[in-house]
PDBQT receptor file of N, H, CA, C and O in Angstrom, charges set to zero:
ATOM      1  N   UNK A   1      11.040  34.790  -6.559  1.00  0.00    +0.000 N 
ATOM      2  CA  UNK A   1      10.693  34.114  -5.334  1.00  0.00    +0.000 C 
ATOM      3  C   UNK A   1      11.966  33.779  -4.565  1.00  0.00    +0.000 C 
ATOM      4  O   UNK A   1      12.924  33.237  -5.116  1.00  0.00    +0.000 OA
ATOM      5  N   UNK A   2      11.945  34.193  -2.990  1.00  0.00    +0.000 N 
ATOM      6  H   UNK A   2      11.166  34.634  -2.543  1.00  0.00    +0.000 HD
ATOM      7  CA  UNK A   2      13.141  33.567  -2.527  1.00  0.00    +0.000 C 
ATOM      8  C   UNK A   2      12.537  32.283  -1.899  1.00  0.00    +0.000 C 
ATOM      9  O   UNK A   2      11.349  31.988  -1.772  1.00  0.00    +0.000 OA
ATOM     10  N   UNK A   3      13.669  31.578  -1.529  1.00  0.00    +0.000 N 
ATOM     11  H   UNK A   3      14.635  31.818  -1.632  1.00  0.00    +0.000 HD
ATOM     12  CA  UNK A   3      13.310  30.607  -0.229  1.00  0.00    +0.000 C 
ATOM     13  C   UNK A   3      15.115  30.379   0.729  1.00  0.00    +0.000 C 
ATOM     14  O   UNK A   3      16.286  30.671   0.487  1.00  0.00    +0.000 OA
ATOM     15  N   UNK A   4      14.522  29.856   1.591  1.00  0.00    +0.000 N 
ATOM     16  H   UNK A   4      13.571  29.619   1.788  1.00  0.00    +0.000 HD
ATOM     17  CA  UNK A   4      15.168  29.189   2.385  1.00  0.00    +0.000 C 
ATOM     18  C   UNK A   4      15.503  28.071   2.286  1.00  0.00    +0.000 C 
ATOM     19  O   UNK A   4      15.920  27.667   3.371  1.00  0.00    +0.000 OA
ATOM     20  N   UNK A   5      15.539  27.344   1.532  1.00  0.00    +0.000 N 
ATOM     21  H   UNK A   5      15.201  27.673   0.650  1.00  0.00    +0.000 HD
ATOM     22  CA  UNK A   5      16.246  25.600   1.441  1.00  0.00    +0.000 C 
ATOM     23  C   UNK A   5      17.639  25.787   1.788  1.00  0.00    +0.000 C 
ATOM     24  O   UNK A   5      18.103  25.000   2.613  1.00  0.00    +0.000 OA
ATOM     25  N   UNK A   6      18.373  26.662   1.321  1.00  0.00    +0.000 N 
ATOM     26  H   UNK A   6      17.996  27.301   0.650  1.00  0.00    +0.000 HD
ATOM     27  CA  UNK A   6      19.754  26.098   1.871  1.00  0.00    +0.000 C 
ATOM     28  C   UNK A   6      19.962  26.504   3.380  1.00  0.00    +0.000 C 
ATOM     29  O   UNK A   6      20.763  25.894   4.088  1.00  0.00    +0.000 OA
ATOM     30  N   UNK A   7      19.217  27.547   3.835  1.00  0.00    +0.000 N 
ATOM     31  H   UNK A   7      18.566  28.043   3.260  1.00  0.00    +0.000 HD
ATOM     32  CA  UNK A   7      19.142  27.470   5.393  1.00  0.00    +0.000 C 
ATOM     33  C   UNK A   7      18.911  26.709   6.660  1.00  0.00    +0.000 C 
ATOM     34  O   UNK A   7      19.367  26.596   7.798  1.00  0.00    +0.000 OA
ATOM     35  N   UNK A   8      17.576  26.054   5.557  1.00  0.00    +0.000 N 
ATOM     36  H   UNK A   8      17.205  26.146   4.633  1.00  0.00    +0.000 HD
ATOM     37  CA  UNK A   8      17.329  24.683   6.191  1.00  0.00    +0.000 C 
ATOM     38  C   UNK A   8      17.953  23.660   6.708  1.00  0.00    +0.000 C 
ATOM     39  O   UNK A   8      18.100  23.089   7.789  1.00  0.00    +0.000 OA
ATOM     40  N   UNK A   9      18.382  23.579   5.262  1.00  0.00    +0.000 N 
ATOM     41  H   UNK A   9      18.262  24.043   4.384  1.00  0.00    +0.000 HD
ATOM     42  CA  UNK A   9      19.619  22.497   5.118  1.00  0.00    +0.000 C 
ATOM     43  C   UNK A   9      20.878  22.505   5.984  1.00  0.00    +0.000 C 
ATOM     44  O   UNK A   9      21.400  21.505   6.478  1.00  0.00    +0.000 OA
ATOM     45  N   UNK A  10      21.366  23.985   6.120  1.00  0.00    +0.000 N 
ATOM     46  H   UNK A  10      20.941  24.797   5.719  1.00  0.00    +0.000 HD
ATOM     47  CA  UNK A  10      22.535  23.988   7.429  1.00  0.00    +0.000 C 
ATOM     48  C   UNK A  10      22.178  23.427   8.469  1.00  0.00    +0.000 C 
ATOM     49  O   UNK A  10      22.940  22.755   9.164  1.00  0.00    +0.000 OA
ATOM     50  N   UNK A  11      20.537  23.698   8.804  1.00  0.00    +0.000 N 
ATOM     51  H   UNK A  11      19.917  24.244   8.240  1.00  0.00    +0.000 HD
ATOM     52  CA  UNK A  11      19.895  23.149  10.214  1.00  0.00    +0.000 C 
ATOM     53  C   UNK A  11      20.317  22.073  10.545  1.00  0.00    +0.000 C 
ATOM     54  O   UNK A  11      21.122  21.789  11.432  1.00  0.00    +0.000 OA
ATOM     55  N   UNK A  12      19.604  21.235   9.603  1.00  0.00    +0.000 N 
ATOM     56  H   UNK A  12      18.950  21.466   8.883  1.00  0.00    +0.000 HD
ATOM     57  CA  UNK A  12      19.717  20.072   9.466  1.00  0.00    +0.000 C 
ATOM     58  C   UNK A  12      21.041  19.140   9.067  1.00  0.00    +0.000 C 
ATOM     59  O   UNK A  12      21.134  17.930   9.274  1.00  0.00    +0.000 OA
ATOM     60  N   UNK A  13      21.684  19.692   8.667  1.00  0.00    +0.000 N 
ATOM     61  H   UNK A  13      21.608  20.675   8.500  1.00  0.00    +0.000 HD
ATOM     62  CA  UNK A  13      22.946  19.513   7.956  1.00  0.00    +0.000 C 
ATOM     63  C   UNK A  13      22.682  18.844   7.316  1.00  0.00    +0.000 C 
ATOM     64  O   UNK A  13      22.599  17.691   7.740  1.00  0.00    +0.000 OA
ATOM     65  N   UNK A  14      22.437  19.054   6.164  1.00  0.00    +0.000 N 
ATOM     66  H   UNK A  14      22.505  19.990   5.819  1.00  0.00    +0.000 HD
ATOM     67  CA  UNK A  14      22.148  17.818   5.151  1.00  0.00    +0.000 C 
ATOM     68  C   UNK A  14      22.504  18.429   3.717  1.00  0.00    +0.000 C 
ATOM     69  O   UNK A  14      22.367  19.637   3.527  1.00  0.00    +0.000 OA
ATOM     70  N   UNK A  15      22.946  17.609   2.748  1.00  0.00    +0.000 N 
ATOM     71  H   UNK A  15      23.058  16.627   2.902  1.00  0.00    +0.000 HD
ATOM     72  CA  UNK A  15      23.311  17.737   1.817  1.00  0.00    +0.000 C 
ATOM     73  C   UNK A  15      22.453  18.013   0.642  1.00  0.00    +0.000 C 
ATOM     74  O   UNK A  15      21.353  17.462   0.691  1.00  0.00    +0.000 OA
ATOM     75  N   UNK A  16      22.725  18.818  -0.520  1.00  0.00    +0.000 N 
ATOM     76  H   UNK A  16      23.619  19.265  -0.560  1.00  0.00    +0.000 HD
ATOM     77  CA  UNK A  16      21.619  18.759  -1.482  1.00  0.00    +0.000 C 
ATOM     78  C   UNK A  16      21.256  17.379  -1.683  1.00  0.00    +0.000 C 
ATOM     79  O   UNK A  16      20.132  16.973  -1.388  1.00  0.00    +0.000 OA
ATOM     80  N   UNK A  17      22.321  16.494  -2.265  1.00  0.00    +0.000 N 
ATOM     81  H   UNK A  17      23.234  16.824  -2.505  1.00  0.00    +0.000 HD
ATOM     82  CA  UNK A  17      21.847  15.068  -2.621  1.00  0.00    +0.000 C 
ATOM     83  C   UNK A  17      20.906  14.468  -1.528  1.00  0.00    +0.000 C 
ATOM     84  O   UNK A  17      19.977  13.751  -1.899  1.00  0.00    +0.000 OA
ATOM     85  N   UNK A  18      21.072  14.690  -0.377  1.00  0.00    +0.000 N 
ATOM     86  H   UNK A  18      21.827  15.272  -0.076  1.00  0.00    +0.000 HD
ATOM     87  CA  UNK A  18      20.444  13.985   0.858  1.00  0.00    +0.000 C 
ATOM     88  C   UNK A  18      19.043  14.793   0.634  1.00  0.00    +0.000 C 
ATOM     89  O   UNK A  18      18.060  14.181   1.050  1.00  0.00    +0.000 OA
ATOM     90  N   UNK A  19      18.823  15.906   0.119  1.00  0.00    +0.000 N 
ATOM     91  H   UNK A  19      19.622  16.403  -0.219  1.00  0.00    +0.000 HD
ATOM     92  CA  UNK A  19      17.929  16.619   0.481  1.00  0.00    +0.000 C 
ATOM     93  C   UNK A  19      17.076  15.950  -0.544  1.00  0.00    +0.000 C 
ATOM     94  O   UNK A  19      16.161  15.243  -0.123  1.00  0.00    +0.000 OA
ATOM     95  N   UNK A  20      17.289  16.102  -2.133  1.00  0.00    +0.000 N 
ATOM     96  H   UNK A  20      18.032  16.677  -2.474  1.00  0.00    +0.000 HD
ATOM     97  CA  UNK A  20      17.062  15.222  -2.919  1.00  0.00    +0.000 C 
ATOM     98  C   UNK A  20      16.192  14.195  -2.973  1.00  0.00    +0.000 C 
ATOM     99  O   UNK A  20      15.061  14.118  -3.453  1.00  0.00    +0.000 OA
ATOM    100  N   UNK A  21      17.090  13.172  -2.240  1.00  0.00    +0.000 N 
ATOM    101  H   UNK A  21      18.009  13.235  -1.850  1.00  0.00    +0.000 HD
ATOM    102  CA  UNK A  21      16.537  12.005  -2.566  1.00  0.00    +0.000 C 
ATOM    103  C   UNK A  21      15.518  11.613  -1.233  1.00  0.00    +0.000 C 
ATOM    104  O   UNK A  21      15.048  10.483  -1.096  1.00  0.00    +0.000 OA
ATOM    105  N   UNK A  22      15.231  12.866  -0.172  1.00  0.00    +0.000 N 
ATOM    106  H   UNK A  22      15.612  13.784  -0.283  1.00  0.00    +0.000 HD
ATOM    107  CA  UNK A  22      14.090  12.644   0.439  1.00  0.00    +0.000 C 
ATOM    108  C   UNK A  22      13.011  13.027  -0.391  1.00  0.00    +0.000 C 
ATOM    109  O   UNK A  22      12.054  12.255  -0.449  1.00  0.00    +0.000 OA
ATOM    110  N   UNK A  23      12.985  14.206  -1.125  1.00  0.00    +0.000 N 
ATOM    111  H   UNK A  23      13.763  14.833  -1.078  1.00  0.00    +0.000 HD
ATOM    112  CA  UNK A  23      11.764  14.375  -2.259  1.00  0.00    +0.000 C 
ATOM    113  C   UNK A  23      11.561  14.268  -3.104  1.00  0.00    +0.000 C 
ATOM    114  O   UNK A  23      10.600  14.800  -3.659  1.00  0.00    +0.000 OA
ATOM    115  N   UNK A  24      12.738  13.187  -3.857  1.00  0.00    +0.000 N 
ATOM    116  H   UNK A  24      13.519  12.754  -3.406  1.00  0.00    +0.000 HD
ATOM    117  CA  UNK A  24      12.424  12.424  -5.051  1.00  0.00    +0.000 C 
ATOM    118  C   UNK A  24      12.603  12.979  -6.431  1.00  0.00    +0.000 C 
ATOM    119  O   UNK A  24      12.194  12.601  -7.529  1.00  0.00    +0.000 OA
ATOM    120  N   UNK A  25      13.522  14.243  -5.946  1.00  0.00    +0.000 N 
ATOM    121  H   UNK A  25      13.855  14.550  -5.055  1.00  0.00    +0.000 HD
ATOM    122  CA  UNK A  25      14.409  15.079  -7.468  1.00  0.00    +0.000 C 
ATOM    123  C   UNK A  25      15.923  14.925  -7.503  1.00  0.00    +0.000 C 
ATOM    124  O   UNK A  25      16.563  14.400  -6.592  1.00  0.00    +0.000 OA
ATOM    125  N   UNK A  26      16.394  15.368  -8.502  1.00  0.00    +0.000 N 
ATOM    126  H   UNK A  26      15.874  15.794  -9.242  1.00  0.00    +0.000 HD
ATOM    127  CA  UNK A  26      18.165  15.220  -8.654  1.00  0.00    +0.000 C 
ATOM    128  C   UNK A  26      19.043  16.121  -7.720  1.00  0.00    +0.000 C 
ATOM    129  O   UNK A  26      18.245  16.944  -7.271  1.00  0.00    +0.000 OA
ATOM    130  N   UNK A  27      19.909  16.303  -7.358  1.00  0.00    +0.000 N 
ATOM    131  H   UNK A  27      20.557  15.634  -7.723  1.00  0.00    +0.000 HD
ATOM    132  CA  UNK A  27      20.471  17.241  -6.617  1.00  0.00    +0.000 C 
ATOM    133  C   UNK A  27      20.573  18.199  -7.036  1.00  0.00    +0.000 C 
ATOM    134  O   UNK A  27      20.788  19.199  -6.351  1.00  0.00    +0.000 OA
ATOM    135  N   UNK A  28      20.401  18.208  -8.803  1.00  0.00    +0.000 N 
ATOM    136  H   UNK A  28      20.226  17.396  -9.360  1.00  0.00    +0.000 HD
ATOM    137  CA  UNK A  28      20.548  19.514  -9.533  1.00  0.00    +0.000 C 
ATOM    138  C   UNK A  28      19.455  20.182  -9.649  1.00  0.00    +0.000 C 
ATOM    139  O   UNK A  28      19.441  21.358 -10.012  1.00  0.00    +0.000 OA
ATOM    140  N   UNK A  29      18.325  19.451  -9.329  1.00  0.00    +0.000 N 
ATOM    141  H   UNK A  29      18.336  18.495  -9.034  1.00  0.00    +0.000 HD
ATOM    142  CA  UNK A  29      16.790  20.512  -9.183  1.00  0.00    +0.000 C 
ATOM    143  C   UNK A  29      16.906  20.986  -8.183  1.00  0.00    +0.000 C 
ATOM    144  O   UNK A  29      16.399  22.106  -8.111  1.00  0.00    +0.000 OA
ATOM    145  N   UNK A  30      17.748  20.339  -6.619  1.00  0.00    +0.000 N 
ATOM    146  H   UNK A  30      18.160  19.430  -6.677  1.00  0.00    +0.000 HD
ATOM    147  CA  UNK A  30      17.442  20.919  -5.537  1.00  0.00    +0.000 C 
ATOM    148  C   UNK A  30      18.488  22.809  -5.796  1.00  0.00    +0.000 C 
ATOM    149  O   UNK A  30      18.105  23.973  -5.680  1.00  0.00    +0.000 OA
ATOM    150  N   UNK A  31      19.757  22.224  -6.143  1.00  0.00    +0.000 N 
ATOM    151  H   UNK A  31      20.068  21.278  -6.237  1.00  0.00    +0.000 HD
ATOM    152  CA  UNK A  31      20.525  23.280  -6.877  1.00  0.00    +0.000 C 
ATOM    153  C   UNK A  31      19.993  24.932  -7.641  1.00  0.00    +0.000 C 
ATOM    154  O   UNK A  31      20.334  26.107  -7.509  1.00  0.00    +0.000 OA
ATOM    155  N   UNK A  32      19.138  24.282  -8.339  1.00  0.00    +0.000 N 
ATOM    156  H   UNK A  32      18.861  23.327  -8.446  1.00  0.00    +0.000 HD
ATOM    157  CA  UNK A  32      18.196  24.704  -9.220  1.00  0.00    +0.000 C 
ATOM    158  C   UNK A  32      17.284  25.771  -8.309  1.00  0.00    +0.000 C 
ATOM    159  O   UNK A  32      17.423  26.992  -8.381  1.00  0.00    +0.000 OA
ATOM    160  N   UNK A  33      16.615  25.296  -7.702  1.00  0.00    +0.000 N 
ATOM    161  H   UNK A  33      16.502  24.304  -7.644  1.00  0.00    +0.000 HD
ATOM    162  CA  UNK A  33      15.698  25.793  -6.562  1.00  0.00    +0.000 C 
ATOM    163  C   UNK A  33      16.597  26.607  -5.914  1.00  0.00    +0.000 C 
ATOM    164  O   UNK A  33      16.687  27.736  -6.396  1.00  0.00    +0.000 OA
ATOM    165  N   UNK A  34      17.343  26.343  -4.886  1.00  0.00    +0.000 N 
ATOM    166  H   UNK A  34      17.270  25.426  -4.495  1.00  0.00    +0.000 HD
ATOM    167  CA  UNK A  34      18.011  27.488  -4.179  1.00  0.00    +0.000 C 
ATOM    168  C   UNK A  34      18.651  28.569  -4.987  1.00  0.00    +0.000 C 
ATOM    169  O   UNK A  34      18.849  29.709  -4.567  1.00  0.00    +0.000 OA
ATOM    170  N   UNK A  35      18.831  28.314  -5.678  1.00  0.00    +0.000 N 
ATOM    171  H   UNK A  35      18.671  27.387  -6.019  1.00  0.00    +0.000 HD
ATOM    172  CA  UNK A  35      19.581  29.666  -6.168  1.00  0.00    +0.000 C 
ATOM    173  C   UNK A  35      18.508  30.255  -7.213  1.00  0.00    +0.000 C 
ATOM    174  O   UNK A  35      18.770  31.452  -7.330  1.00  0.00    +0.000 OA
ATOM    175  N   UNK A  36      17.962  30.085  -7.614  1.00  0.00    +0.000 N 
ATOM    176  H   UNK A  36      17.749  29.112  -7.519  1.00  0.00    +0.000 HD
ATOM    177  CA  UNK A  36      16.391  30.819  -8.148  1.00  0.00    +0.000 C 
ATOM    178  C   UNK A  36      16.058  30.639  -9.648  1.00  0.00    +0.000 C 
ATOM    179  O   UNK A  36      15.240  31.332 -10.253  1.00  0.00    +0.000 OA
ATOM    180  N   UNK A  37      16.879  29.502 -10.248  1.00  0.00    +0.000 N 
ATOM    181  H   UNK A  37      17.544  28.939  -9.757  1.00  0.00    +0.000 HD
ATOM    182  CA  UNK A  37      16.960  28.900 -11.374  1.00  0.00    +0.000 C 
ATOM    183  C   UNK A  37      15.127  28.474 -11.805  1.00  0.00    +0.000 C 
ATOM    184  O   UNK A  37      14.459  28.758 -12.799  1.00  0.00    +0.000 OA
ATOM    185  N   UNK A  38      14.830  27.783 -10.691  1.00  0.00    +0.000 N 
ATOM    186  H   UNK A  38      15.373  27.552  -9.884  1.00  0.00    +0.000 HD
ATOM    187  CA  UNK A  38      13.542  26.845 -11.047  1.00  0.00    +0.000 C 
ATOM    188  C   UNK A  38      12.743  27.349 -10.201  1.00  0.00    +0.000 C 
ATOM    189  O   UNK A  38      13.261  28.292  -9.602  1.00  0.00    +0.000 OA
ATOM    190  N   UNK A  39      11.657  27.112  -9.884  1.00  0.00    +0.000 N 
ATOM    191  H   UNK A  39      11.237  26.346 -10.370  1.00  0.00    +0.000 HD
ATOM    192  CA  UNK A  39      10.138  27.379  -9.488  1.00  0.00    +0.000 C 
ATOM    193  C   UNK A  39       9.773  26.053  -9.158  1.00  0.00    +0.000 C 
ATOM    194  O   UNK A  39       9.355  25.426 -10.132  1.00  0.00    +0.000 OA
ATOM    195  N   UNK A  40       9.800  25.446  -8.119  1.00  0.00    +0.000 N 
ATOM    196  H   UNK A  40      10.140  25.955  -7.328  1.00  0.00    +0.000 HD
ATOM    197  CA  UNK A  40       9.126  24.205  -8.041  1.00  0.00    +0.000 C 
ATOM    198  C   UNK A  40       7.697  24.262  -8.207  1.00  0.00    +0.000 C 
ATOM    199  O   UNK A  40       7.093  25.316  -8.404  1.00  0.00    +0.000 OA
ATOM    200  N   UNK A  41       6.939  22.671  -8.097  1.00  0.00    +0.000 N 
ATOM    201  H   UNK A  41       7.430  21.815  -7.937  1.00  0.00    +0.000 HD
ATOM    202  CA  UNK A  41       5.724  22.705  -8.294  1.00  0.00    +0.000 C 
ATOM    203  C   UNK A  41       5.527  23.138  -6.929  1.00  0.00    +0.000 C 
ATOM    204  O   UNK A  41       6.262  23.706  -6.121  1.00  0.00    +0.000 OA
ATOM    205  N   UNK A  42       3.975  22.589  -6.878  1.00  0.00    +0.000 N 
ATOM    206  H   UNK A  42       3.378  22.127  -7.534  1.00  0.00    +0.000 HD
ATOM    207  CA  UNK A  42       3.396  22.817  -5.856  1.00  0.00    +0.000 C 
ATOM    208  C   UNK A  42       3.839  21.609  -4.960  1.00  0.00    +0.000 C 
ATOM    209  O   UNK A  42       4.707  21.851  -4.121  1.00  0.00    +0.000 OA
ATOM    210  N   UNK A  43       3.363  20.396  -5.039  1.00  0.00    +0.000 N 
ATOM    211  H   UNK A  43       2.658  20.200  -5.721  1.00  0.00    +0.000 HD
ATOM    212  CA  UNK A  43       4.165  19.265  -5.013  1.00  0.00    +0.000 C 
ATOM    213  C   UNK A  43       5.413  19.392  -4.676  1.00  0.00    +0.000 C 
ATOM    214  O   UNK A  43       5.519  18.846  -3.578  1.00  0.00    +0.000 OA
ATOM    215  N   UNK A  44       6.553  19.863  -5.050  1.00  0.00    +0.000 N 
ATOM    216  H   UNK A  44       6.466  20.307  -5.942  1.00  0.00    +0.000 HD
ATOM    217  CA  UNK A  44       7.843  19.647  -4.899  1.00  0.00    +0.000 C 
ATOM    218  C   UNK A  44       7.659  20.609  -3.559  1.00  0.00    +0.000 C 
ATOM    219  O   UNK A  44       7.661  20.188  -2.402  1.00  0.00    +0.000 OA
ATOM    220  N   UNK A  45       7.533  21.695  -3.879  1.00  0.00    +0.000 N 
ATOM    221  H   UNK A  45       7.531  22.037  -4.819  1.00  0.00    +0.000 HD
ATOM    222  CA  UNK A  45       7.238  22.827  -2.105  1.00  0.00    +0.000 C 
ATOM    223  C   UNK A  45       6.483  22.076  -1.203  1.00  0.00    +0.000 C 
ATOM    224  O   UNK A  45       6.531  22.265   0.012  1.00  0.00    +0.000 OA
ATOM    225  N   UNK A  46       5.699  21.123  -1.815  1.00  0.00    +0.000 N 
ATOM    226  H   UNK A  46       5.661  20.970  -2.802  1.00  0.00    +0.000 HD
ATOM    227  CA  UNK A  46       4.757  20.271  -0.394  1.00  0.00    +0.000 C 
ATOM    228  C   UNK A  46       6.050  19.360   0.044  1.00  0.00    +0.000 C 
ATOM    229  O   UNK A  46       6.266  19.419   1.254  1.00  0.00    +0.000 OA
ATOM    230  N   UNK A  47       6.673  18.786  -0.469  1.00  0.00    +0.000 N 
ATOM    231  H   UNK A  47       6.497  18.738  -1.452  1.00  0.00    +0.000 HD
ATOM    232  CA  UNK A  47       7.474  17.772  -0.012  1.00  0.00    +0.000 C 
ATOM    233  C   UNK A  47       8.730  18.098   0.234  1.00  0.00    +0.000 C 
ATOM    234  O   UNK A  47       9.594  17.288   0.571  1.00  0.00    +0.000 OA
ATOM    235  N   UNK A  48       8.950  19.696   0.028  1.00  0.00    +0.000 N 
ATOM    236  H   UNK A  48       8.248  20.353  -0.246  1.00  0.00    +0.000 HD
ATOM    237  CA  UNK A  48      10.387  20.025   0.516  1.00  0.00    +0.000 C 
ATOM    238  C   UNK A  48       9.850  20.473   2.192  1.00  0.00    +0.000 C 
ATOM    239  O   UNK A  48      10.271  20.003   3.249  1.00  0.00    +0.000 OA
ATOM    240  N   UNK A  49       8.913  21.409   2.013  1.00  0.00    +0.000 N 
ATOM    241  H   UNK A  49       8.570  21.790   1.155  1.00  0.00    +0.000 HD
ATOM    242  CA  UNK A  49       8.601  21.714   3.286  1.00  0.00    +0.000 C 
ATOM    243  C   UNK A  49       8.102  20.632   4.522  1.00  0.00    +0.000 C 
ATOM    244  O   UNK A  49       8.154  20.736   5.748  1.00  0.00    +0.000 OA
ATOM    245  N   UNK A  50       7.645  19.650   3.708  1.00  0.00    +0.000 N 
ATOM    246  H   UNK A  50       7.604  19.565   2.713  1.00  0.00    +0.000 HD
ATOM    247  CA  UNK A  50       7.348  18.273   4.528  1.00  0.00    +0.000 C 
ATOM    248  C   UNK A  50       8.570  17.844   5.261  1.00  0.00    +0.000 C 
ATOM    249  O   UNK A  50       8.813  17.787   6.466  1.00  0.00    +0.000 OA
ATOM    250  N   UNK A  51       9.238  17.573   4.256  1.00  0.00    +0.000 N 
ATOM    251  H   UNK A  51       9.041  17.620   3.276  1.00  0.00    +0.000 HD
ATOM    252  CA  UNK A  51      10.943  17.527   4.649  1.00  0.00    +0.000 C 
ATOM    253  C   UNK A  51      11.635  18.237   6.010  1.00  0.00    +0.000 C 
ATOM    254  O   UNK A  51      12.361  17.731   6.866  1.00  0.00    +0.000 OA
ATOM    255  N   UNK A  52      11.241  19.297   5.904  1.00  0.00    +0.000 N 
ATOM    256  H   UNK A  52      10.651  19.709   5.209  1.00  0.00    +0.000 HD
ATOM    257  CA  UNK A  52      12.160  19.931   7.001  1.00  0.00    +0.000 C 
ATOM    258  C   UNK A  52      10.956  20.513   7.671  1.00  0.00    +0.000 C 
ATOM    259  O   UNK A  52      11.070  21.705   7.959  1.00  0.00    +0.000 OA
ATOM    260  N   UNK A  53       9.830  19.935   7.980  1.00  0.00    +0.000 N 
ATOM    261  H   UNK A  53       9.737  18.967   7.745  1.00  0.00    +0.000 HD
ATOM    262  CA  UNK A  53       9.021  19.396   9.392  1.00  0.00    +0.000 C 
ATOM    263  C   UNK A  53       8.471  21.216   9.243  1.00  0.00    +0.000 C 
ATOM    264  O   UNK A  53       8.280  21.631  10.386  1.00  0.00    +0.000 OA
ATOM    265  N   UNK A  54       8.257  22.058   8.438  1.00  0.00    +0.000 N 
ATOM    266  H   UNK A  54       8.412  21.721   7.509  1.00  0.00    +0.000 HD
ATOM    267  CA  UNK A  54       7.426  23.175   8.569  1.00  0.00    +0.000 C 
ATOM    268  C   UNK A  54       6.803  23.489   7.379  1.00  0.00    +0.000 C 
ATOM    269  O   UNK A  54       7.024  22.792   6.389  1.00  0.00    +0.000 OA
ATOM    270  N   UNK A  55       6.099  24.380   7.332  1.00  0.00    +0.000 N 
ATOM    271  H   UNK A  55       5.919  24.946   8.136  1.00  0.00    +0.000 HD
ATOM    272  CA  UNK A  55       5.201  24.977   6.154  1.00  0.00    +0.000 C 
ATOM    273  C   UNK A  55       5.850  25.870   5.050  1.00  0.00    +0.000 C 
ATOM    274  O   UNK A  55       6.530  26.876   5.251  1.00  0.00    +0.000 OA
ATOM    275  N   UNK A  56       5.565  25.396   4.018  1.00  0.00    +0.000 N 
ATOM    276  H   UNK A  56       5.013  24.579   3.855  1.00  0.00    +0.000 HD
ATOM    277  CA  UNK A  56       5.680  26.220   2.727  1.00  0.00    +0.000 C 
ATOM    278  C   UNK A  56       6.015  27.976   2.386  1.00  0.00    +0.000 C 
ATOM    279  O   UNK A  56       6.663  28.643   1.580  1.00  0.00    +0.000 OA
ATOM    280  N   UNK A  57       5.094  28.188   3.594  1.00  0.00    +0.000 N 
ATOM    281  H   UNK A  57       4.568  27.647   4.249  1.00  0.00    +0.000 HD
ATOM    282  CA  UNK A  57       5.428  30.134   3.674  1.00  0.00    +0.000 C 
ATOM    283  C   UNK A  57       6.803  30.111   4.524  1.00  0.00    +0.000 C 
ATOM    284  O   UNK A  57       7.578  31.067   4.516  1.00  0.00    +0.000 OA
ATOM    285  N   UNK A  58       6.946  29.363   4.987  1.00  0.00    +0.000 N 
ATOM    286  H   UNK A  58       6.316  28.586   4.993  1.00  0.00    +0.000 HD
ATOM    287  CA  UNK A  58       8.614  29.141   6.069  1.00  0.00    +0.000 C 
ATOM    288  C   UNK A  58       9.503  29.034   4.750  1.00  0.00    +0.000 C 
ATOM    289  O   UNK A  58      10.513  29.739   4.776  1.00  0.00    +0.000 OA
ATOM    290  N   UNK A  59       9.321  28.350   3.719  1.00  0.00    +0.000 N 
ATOM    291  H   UNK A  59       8.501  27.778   3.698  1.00  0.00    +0.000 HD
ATOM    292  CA  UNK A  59      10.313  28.159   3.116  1.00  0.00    +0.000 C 
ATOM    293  C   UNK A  59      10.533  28.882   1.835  1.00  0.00    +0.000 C 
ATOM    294  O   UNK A  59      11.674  29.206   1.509  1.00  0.00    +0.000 OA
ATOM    295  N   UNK A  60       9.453  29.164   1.057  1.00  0.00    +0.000 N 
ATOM    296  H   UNK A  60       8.525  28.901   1.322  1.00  0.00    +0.000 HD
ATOM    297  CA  UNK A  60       9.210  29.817   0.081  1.00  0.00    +0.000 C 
ATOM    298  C   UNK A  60       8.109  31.093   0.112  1.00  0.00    +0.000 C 
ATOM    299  O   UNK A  60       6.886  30.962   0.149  1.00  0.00    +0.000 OA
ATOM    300  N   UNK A  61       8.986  32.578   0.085  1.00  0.00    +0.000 N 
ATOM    301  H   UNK A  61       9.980  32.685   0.055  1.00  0.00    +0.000 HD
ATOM    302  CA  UNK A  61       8.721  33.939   0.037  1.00  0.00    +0.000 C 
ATOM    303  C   UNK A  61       8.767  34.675  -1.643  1.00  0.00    +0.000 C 
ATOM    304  O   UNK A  61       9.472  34.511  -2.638  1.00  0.00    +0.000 OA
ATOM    305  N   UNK A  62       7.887  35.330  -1.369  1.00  0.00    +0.000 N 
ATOM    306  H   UNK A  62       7.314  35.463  -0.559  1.00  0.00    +0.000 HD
ATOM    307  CA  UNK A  62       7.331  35.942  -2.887  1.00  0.00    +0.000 C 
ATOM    308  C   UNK A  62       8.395  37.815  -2.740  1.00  0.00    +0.000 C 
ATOM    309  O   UNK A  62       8.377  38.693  -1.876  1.00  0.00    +0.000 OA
ATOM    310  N   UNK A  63       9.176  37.664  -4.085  1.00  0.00    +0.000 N 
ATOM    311  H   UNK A  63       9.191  36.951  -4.786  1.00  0.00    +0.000 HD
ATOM    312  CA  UNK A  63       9.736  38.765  -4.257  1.00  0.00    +0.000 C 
ATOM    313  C   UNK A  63       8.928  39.854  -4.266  1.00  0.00    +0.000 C 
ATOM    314  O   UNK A  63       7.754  39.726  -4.613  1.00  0.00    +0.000 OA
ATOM    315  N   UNK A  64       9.417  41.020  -3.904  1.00  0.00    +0.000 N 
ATOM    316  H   UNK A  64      10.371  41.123  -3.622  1.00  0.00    +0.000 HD
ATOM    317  CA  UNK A  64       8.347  42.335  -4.251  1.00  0.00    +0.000 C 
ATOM    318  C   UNK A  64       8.204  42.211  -5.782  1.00  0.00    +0.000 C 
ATOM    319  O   UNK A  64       7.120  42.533  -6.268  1.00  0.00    +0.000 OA
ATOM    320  N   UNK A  65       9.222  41.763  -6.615  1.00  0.00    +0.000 N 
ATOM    321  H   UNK A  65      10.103  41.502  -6.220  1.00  0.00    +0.000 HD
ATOM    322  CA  UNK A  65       9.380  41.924  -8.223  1.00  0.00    +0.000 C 
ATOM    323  C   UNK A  65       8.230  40.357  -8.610  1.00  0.00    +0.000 C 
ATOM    324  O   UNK A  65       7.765  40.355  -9.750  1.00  0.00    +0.000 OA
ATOM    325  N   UNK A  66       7.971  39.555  -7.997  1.00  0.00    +0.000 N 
ATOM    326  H   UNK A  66       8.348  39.557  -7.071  1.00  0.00    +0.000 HD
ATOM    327  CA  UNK A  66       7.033  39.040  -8.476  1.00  0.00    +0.000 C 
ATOM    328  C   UNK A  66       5.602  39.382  -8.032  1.00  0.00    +0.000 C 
ATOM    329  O   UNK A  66       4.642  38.820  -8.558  1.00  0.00    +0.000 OA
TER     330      UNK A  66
C-alpha cells in the first residue's frame, strides 16, 4: 500500500510528532506508516485523513502487488 502522509505533511508543514499527536499515535507509528513498515487501522486512516481535511483514497493507495 502506498500513501501520501509525508506529502501531506510538507503541505501542511508539520512534523511527524505534530502529526502524531493530532491522531493520538507515537511519531514512530506515524514513521512506521510512511515508509510502509505498518498498515494502519481503519481508525488510524480515519483520523489521519481527518487530519489533513480529505478522504482516505487521497491518502492511502493500494499497490498493484497487493
Amino acid at each position: 500500500m502506498k500513501n501520501m502522509i509525508k506529502v501531506e505533511r510538507a503541505k501542511k508543514n508539520w512534523t511527524q510528532a505534530e502529526l502524531a499527536d493530532k491522531v493520538g499515535v507515537s511519531r514512530q507509528s506515524i514513521n512506521s506508516i510512511e515508509i510502509g513498515k505498518f498498515i494502519p487501522s481503519t481508525i488510524l486512516a480515519l483520523k489521519i485523513a481527518k487530519a489533513f481535511e480529505t478522504s482516505v483514497e487521497s491518502i492511502f493507495q493500494l499497490d498493484s502487488t497487493d
